[in-house]
Chimera marker file (.cmm) of the C-alpha trace (Angstrom):
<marker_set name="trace">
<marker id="1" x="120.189" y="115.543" z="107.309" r="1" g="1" b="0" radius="0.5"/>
<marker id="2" x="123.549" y="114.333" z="106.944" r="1" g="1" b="0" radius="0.5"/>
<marker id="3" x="123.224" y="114.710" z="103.073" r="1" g="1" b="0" radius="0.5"/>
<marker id="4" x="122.750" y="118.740" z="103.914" r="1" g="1" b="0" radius="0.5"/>
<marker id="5" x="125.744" y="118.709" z="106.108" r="1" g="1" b="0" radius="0.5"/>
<marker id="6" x="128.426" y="117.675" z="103.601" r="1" g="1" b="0" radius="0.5"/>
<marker id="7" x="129.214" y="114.117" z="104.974" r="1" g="1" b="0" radius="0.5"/>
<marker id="8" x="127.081" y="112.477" z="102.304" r="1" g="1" b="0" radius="0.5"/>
<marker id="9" x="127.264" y="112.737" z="98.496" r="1" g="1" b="0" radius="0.5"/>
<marker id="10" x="124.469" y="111.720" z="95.954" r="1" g="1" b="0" radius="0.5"/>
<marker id="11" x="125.445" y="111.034" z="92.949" r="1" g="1" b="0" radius="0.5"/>
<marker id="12" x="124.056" y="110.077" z="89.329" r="1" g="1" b="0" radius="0.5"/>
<marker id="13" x="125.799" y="107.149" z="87.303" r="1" g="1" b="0" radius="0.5"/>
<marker id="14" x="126.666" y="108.132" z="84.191" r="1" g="1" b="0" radius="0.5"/>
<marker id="15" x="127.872" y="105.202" z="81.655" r="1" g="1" b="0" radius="0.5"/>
<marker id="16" x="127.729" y="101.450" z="81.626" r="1" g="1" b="0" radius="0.5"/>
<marker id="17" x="131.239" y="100.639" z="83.291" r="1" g="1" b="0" radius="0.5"/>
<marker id="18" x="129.702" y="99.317" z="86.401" r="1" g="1" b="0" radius="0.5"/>
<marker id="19" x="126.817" y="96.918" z="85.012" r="1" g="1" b="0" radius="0.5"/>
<marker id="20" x="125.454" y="94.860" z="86.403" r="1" g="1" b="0" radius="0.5"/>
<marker id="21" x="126.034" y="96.357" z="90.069" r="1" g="1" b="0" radius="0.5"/>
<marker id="22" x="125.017" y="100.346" z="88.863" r="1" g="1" b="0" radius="0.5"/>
<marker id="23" x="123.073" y="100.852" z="85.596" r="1" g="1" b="0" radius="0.5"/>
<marker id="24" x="123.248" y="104.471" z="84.102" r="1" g="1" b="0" radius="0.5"/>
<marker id="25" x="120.733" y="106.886" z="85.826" r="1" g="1" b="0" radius="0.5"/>
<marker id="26" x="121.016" y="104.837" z="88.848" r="1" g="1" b="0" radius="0.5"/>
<marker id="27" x="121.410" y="107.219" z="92.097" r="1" g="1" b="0" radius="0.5"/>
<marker id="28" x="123.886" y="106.321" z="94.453" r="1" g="1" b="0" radius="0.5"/>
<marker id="29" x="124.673" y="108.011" z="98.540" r="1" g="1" b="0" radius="0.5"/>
<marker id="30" x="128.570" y="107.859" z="98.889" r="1" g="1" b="0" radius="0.5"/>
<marker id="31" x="130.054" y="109.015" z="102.346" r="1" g="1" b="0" radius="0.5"/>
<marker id="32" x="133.142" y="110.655" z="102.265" r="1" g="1" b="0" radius="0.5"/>
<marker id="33" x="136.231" y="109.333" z="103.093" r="1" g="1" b="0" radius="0.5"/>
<marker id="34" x="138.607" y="112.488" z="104.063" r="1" g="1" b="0" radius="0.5"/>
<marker id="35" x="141.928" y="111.347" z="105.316" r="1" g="1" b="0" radius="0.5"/>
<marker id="36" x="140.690" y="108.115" z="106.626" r="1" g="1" b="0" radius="0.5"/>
<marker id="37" x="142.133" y="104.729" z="105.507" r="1" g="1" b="0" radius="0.5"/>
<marker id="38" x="140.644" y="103.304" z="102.344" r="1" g="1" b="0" radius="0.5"/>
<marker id="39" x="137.699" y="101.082" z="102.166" r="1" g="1" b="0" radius="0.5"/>
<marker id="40" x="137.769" y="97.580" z="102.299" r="1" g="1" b="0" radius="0.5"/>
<marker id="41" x="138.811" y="95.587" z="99.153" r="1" g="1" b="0" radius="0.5"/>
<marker id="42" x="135.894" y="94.999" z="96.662" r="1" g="1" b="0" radius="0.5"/>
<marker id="43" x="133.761" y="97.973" z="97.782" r="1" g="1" b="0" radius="0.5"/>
<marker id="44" x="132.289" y="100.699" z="94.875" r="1" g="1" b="0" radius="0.5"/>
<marker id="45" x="134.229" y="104.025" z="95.809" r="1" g="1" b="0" radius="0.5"/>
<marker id="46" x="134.140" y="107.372" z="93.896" r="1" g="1" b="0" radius="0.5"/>
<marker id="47" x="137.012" y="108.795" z="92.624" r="1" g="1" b="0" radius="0.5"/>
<marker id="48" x="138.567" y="111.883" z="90.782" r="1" g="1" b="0" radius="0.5"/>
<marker id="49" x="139.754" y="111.321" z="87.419" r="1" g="1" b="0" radius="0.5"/>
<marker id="50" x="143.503" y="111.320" z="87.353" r="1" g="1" b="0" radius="0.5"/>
<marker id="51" x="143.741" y="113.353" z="84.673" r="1" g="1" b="0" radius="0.5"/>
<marker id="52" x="140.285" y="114.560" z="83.566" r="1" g="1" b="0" radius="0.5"/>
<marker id="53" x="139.895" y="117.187" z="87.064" r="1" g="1" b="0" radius="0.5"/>
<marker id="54" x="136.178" y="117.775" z="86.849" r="1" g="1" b="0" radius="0.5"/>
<marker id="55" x="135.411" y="114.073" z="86.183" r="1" g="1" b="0" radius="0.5"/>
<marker id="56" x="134.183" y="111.175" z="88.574" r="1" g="1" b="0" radius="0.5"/>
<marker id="57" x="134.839" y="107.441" z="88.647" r="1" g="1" b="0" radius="0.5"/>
<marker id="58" x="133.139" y="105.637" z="90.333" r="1" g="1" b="0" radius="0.5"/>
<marker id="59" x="134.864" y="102.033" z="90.279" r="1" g="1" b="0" radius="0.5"/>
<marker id="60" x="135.423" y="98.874" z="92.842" r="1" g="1" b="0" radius="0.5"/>
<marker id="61" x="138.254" y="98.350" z="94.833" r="1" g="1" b="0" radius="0.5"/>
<marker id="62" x="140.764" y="95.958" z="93.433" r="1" g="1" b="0" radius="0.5"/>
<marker id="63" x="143.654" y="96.611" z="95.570" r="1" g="1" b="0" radius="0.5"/>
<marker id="64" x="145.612" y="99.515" z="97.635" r="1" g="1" b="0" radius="0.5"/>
<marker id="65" x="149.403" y="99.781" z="96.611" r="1" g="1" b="0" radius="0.5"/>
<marker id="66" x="151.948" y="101.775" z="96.896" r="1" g="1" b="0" radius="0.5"/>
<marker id="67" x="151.358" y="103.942" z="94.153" r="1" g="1" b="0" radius="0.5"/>
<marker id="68" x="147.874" y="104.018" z="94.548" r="1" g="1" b="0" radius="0.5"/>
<marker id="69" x="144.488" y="102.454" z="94.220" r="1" g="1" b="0" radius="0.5"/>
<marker id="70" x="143.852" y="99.809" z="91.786" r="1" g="1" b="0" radius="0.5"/>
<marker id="71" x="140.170" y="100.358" z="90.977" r="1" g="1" b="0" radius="0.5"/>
<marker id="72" x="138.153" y="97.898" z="87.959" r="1" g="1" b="0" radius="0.5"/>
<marker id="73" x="134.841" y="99.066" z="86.212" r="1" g="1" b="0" radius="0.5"/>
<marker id="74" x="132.501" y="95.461" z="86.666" r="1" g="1" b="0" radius="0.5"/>
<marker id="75" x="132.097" y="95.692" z="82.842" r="1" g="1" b="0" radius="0.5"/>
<marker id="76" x="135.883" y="95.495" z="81.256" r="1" g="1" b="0" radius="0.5"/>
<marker id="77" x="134.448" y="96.586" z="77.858" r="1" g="1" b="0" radius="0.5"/>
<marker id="78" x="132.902" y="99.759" z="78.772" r="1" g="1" b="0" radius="0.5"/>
<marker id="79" x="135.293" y="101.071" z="81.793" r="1" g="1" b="0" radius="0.5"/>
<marker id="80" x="138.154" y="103.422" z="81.935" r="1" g="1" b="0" radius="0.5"/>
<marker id="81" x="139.676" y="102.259" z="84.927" r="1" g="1" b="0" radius="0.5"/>
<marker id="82" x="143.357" y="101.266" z="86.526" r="1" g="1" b="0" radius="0.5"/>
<marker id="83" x="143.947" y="98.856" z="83.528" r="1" g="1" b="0" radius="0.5"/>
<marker id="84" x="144.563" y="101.846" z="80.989" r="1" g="1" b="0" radius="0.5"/>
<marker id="85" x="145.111" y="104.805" z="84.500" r="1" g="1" b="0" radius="0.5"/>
<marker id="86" x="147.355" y="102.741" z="86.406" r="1" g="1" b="0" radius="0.5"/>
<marker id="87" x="147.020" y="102.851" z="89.760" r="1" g="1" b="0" radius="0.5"/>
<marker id="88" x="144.944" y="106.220" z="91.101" r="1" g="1" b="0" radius="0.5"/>
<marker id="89" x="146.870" y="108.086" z="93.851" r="1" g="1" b="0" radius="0.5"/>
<marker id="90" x="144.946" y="107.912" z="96.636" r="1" g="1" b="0" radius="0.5"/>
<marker id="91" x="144.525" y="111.531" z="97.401" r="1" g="1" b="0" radius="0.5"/>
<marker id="92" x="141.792" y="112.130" z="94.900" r="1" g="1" b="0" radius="0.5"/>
<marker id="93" x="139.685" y="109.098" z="96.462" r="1" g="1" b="0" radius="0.5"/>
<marker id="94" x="136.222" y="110.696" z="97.299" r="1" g="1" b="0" radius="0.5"/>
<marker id="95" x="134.148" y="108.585" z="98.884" r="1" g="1" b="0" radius="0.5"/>
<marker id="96" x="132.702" y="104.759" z="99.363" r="1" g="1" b="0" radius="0.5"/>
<marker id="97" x="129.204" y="104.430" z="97.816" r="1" g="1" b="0" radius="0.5"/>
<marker id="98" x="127.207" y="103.306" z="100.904" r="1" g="1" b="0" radius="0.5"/>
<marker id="99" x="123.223" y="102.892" z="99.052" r="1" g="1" b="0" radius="0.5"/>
<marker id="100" x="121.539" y="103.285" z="95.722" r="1" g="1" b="0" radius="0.5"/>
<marker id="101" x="118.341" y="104.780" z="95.933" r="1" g="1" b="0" radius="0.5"/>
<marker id="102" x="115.161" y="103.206" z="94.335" r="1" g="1" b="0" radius="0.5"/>
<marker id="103" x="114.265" y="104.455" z="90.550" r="1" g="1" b="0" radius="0.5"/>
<marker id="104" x="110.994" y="105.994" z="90.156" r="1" g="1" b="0" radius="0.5"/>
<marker id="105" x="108.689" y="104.560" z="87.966" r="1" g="1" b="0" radius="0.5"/>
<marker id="106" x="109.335" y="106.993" z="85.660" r="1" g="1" b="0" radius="0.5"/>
<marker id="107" x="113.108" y="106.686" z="85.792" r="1" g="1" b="0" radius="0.5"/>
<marker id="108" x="112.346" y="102.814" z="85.420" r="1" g="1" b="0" radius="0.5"/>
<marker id="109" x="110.726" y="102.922" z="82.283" r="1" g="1" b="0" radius="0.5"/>
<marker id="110" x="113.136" y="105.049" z="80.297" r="1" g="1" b="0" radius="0.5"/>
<link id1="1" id2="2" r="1" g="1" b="0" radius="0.2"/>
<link id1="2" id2="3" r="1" g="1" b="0" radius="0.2"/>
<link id1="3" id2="4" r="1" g="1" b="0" radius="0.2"/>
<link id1="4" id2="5" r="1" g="1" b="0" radius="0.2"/>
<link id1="5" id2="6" r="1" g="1" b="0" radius="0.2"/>
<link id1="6" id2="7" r="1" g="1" b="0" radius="0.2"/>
<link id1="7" id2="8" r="1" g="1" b="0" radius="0.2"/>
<link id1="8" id2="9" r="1" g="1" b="0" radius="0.2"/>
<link id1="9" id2="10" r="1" g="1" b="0" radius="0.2"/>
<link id1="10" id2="11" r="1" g="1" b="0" radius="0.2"/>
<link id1="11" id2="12" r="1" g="1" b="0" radius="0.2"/>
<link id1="12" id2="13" r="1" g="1" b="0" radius="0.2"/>
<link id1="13" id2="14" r="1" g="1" b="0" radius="0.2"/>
<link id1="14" id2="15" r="1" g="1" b="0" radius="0.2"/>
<link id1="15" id2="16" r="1" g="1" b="0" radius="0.2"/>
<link id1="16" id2="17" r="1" g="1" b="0" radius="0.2"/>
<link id1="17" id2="18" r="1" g="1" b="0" radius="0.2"/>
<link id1="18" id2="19" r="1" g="1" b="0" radius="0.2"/>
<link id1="19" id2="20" r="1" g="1" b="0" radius="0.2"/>
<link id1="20" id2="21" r="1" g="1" b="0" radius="0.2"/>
<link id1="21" id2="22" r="1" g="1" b="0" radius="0.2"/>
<link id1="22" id2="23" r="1" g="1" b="0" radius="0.2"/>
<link id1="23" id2="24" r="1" g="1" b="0" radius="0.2"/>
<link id1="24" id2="25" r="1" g="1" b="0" radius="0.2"/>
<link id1="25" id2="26" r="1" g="1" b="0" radius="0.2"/>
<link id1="26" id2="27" r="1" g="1" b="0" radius="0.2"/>
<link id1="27" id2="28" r="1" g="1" b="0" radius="0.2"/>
<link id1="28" id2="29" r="1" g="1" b="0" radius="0.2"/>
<link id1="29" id2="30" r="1" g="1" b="0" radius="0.2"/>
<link id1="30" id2="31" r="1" g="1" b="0" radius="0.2"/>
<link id1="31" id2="32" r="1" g="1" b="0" radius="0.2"/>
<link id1="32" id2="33" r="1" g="1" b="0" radius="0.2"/>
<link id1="33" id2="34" r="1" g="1" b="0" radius="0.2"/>
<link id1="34" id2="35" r="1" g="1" b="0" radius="0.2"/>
<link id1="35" id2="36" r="1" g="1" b="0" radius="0.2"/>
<link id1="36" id2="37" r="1" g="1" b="0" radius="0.2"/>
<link id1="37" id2="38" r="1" g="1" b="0" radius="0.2"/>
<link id1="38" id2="39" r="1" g="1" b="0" radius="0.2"/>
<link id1="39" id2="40" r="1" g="1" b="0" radius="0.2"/>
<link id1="40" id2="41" r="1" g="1" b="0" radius="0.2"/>
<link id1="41" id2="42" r="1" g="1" b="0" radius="0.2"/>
<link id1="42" id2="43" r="1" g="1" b="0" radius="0.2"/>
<link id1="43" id2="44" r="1" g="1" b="0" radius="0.2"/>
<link id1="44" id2="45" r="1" g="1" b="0" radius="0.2"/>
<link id1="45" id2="46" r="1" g="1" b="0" radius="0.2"/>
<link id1="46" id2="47" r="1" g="1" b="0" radius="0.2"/>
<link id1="47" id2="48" r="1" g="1" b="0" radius="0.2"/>
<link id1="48" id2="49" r="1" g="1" b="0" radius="0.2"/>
<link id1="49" id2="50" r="1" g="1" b="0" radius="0.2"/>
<link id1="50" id2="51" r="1" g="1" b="0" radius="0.2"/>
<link id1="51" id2="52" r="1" g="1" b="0" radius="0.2"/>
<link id1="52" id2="53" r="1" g="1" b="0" radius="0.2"/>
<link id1="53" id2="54" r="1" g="1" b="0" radius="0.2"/>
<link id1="54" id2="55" r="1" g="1" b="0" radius="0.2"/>
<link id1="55" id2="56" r="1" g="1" b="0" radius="0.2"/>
<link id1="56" id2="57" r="1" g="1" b="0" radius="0.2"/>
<link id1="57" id2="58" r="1" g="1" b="0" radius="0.2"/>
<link id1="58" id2="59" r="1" g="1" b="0" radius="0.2"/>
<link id1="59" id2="60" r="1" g="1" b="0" radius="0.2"/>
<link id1="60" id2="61" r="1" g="1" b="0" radius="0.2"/>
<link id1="61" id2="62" r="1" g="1" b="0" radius="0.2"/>
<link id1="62" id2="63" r="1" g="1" b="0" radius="0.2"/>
<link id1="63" id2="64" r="1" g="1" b="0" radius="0.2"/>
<link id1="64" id2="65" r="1" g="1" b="0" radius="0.2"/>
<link id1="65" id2="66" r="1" g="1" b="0" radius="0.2"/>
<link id1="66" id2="67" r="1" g="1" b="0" radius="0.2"/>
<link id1="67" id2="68" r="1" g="1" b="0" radius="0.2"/>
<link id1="68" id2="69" r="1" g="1" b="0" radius="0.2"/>
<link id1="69" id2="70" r="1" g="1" b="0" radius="0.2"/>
<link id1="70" id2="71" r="1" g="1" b="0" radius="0.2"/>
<link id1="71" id2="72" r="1" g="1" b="0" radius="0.2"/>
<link id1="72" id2="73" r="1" g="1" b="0" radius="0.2"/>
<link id1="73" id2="74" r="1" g="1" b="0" radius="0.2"/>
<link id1="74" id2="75" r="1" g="1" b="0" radius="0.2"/>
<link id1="75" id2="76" r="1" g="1" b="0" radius="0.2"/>
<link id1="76" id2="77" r="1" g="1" b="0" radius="0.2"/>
<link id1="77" id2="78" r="1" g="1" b="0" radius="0.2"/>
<link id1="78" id2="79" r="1" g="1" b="0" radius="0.2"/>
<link id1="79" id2="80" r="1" g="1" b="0" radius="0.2"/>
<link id1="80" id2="81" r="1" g="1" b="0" radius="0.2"/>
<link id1="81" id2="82" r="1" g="1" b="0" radius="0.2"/>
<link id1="82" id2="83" r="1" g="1" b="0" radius="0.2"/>
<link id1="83" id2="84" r="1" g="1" b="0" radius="0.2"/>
<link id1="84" id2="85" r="1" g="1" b="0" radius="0.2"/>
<link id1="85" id2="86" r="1" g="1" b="0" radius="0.2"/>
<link id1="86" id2="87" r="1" g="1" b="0" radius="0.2"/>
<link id1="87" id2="88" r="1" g="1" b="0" radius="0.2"/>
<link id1="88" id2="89" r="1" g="1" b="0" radius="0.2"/>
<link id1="89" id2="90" r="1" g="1" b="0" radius="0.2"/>
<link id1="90" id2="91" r="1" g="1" b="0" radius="0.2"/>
<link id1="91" id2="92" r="1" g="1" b="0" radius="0.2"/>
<link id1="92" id2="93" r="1" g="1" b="0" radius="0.2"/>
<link id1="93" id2="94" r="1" g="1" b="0" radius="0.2"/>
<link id1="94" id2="95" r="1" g="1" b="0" radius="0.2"/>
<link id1="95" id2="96" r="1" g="1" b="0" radius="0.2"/>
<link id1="96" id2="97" r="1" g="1" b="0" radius="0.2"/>
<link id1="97" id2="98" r="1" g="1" b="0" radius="0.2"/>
<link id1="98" id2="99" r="1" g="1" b="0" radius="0.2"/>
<link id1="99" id2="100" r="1" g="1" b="0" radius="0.2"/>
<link id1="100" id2="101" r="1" g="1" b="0" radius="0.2"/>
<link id1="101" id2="102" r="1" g="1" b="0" radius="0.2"/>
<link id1="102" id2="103" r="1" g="1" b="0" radius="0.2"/>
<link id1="103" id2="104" r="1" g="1" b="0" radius="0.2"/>
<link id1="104" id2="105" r="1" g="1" b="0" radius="0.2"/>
<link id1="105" id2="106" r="1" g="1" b="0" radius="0.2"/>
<link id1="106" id2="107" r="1" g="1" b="0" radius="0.2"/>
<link id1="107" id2="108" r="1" g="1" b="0" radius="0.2"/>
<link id1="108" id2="109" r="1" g="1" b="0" radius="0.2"/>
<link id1="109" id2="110" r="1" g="1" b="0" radius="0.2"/>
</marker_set>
């Protein structure tokens, strides 16, 4: 129910930046954060792109600064994260993913 009432996202990965926590296709639930204070350090949290509006990120939580959120991909070589963004203001932080959902069994063989 709390998926219908706006307080929970579901959302599909896209890419391979977050292997091996979140392989593409997974499904994750991410509760919104509003104005609240960030999560805690290492958690996966959804983001907008700083600079790409329509786009996601969905990225762990390095670090909170000043300027902003320092967020890593767990695979280096595939992510677009705060080593070539800098730090992500804060403001456009959309949520900490809270679950992944189980594949199907035809999800799990593609």
């Amino acid at each position: 129910m709390l998926l219908f009432c706006g307080r929970r996202l579901l959302l599909r990965v896209e890419g391979r930046s977050m292997q091996p926590t979140l392989e593409p296709g997974d499904r994750v639930l991410v509760r919104r954060l509003g104005r609240k204070p960030p999560p805690s350090l290492g958690s996966v949290v959804v983001t907008w792109h700083p600079q790409q509006k329509k786009l996601r990120l969905i990225k762990r939580l390095k670090s909170v600064e000043k300027t902003g959120l320092w967020l890593l991909g767990d695979n280096p070589a595939e992510s677009t994260d705060s080593r070539k963004l800098g730090a992500v203001p804060t403001n456009l932080l959309i949520g900490q993913v809270v679950g992944r959902l189980p594949r199907g069994e035809s999800e799990q063989s593609r």
